[in-house]
ROKE-105758 format. One record per residue (C-alpha): residue number from 1; residue in three letters; chain; x, y, z. Coordinates in steps of 0.25 Angstrom, whole numbers. Example, Ala and Ser with C-alpha at 12.3 -4.5 7.8 and 13.67 -1.06 7.14 Angstrom:
// ROKE-105758
<r i="1" aa="ALA" ch="A" px="49" py="-18" pz="31"/>
<r i="2" aa="SER" ch="A" px="55" py="-4" pz="29"/>
This chain:
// ROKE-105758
<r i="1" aa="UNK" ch="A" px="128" py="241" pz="421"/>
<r i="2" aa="UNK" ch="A" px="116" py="250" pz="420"/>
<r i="3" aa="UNK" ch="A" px="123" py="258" pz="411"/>
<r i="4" aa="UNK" ch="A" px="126" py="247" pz="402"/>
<r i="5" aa="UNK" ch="A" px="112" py="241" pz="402"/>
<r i="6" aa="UNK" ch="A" px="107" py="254" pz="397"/>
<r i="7" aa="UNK" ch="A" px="118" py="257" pz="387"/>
<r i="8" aa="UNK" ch="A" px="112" py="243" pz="380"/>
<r i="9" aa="UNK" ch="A" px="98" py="247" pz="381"/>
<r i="10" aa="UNK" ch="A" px="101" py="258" pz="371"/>
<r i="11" aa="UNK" ch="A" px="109" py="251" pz="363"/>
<r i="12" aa="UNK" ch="A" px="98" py="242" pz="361"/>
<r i="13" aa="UNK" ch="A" px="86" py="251" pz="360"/>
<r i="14" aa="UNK" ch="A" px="97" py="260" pz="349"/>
<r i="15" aa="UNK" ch="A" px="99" py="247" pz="342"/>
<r i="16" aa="UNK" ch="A" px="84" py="244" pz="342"/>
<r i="17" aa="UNK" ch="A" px="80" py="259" pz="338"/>
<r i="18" aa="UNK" ch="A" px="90" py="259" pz="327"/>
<r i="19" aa="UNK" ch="A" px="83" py="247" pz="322"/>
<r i="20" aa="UNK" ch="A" px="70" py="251" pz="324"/>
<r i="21" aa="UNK" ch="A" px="71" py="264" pz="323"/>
<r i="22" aa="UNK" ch="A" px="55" py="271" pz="327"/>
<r i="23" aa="UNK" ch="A" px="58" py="261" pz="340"/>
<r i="24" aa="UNK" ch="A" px="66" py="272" pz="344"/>
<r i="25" aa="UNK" ch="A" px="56" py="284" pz="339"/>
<r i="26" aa="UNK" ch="A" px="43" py="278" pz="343"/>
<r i="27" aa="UNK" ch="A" px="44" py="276" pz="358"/>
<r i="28" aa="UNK" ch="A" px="52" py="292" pz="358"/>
<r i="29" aa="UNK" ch="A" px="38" py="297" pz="352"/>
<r i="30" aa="UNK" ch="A" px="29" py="289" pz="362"/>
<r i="31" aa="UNK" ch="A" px="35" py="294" pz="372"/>
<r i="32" aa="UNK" ch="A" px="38" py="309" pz="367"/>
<r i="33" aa="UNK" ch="A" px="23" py="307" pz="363"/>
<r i="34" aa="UNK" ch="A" px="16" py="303" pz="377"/>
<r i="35" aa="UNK" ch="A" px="25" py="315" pz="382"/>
<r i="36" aa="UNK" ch="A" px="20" py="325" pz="374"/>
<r i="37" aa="UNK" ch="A" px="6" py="320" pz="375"/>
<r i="38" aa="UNK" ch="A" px="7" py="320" pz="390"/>
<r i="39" aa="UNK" ch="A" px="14" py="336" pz="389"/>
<r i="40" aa="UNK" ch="A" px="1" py="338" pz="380"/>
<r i="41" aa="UNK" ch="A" px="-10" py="332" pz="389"/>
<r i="42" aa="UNK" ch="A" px="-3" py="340" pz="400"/>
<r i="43" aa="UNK" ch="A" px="-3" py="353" pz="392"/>
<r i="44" aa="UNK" ch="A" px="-17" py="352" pz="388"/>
<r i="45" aa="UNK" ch="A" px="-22" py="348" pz="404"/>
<r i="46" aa="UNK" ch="A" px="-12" py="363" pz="408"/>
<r i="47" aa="UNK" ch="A" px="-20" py="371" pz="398"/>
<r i="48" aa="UNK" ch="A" px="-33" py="366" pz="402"/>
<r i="49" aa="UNK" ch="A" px="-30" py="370" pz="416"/>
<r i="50" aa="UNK" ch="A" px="-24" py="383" pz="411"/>
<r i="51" aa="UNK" ch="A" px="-37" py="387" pz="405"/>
<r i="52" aa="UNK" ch="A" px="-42" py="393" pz="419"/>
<r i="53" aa="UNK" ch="A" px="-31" py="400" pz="420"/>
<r i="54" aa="UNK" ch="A" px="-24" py="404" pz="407"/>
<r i="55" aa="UNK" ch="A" px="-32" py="401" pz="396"/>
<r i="56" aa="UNK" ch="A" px="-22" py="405" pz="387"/>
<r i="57" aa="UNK" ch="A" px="-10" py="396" pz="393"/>
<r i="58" aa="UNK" ch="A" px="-20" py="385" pz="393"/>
<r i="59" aa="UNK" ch="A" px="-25" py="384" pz="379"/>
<r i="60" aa="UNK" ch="A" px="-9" py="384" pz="375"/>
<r i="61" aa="UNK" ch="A" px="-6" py="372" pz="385"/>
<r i="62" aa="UNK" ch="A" px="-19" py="365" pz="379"/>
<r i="63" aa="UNK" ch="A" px="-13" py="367" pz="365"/>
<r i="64" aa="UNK" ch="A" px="-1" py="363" pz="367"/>
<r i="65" aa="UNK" ch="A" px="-6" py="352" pz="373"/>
<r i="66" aa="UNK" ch="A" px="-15" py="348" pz="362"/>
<r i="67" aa="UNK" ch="A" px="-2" py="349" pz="353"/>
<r i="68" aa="UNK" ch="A" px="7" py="342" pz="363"/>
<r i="69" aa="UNK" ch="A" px="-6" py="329" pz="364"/>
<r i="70" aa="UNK" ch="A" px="-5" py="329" pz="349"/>
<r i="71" aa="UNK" ch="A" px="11" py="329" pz="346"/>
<r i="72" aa="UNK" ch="A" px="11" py="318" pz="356"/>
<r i="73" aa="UNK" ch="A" px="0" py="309" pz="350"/>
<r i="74" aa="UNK" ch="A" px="9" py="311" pz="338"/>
<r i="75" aa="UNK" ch="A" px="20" py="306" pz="343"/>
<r i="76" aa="UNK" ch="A" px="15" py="296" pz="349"/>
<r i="77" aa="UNK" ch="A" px="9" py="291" pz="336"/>
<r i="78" aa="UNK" ch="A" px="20" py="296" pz="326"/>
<r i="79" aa="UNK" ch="A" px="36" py="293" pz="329"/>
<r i="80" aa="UNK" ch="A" px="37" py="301" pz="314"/>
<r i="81" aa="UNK" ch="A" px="30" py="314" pz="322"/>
<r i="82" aa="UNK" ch="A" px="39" py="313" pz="334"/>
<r i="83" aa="UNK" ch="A" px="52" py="312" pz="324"/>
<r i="84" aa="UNK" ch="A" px="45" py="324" pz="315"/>
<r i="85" aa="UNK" ch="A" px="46" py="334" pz="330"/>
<r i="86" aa="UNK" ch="A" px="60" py="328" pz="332"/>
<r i="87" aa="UNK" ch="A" px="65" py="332" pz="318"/>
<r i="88" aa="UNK" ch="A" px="57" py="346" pz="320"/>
<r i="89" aa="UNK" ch="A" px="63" py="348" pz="334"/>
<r i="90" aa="UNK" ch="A" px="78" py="348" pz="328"/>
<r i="91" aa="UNK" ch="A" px="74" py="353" pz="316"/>
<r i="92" aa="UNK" ch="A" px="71" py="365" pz="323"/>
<r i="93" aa="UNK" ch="A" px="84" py="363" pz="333"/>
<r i="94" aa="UNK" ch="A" px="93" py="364" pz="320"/>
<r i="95" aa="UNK" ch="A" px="84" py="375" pz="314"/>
<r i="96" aa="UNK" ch="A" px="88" py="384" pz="328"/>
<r i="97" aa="UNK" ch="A" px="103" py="380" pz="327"/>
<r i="98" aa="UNK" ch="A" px="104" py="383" pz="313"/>
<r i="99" aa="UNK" ch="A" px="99" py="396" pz="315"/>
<r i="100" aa="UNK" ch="A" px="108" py="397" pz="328"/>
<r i="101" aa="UNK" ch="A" px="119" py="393" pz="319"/>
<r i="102" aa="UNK" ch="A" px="118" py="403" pz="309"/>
<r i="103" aa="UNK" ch="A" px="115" py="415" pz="319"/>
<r i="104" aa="UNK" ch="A" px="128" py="410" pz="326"/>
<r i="105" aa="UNK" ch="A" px="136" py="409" pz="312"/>
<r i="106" aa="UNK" ch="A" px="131" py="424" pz="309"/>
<r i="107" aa="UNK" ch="A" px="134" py="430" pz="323"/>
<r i="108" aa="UNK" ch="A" px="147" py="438" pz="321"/>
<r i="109" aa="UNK" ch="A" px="147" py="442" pz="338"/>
<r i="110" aa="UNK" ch="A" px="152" py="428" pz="345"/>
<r i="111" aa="UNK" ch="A" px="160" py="416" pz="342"/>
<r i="112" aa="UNK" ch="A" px="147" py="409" pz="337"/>
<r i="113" aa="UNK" ch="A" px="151" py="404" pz="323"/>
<r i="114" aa="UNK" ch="A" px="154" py="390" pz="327"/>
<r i="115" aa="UNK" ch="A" px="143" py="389" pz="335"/>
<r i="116" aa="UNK" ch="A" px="132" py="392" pz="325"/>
<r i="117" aa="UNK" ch="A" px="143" py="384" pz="315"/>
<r i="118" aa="UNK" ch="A" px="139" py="371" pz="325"/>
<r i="119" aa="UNK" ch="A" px="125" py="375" pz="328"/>
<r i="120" aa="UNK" ch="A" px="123" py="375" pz="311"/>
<r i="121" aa="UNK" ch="A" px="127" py="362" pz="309"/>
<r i="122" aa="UNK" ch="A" px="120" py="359" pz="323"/>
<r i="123" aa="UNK" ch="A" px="107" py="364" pz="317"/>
<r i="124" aa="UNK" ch="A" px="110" py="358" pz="303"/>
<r i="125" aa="UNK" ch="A" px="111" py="344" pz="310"/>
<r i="126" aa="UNK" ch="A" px="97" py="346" pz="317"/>
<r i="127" aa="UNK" ch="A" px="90" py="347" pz="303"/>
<r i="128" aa="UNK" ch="A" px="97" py="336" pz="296"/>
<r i="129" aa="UNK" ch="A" px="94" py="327" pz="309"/>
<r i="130" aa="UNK" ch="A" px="80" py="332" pz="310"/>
<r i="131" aa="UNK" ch="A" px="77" py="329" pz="296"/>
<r i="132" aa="UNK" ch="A" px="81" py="316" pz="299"/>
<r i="133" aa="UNK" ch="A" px="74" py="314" pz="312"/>
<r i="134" aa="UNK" ch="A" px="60" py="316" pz="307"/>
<r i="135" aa="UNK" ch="A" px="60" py="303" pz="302"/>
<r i="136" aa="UNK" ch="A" px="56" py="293" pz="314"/>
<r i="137" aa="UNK" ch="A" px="66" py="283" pz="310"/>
<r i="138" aa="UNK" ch="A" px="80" py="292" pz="310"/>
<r i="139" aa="UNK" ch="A" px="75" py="297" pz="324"/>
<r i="140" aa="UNK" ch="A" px="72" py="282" pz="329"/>
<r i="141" aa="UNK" ch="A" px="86" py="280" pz="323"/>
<r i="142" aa="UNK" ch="A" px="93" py="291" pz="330"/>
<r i="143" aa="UNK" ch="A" px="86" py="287" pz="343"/>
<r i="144" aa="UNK" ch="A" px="92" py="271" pz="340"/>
<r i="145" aa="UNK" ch="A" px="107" py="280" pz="338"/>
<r i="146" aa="UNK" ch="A" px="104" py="287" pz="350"/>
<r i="147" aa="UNK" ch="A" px="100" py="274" pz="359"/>
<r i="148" aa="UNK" ch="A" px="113" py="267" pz="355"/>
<r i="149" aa="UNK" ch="A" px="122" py="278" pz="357"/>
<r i="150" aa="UNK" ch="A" px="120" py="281" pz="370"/>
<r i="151" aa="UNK" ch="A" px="118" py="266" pz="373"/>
<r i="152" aa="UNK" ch="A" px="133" py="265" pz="366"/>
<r i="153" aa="UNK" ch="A" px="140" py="277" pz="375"/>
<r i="154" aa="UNK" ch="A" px="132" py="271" pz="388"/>
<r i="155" aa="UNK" ch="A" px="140" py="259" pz="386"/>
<r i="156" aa="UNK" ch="A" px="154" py="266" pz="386"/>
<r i="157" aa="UNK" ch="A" px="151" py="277" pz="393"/>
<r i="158" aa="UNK" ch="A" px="158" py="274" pz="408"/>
<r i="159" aa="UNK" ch="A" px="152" py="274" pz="420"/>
């Protein structure tokens, strides 16, 4: 029955977010935001301690602190920045299996071929979905799709 209750919860919310779909972005980049801002404050409090002892160690924990306070004020502010460092994130993930792709293509030792044949197409996939992603509204959209997937397979799925 608890299974059941919660498989209709995320039907629901991935009905809700494919109709409202920064319902489904907004609260992610809250959250994500307060999290790096919390990484960042604690970062910042490290270096400064660090100073006594490693000055050098320190001042990197207080800029990447600073850096980390700023992403997550931005975040926090901006669904559309939040779904900009998705995108780049698997932007850069299809980037590296592109190039593991073609490196597995070209290798004439091992039975690789298919593998970088996948990894391609793997990588190629990666840029078309980050291009999309970077738009708050696809990403909100593919949170809703998410949602009612799993909510749909947690109705079926045997206990």
């Amino acid at each position: 029955m608890n299974k059941m209750i919660t498989a209709l919860i995320f039907i629901i919310l991935g009905l809700i977010v494919l109709a409202f779909p920064l319902l489904g972005i907004i609260p992610l980049s809250i959250l994500t935001g307060f999290a790096v801002l919390f990484l960042g404050i604690g970062l910042v409090l490290t270096g400064i301690s660090f100073m006594g002892e490693n000055k050098a160690i320190g001042f990197i924990d207080v800029i990447l602190g600073i850096l980390a306070i700023i992403l997550g004020i931005g975040f926090i502010l901006s669904p559309a920045l939040f779904s900009f460092i998705a995108a780049l994130f698997v932007f850069i993930a299809g980037i590296f299996l592109i190039i593991s792709g073609i490196f597995d293509i070209i290798n004439k030792a091992g039975g690789t071929r298919w593998l970088g044949v996948i990894n391609l197409v793997l990588g190629i996939i990666y840029l078309i979905v980050a291009y999309f992603i970077a738009d708050p509204r696809i990403l909100g959209i593919l949170i809703g799709l998410w949602l009612l997937i799993v909510g749909i397979l947690m109705l079926f799925q045997k206990d």
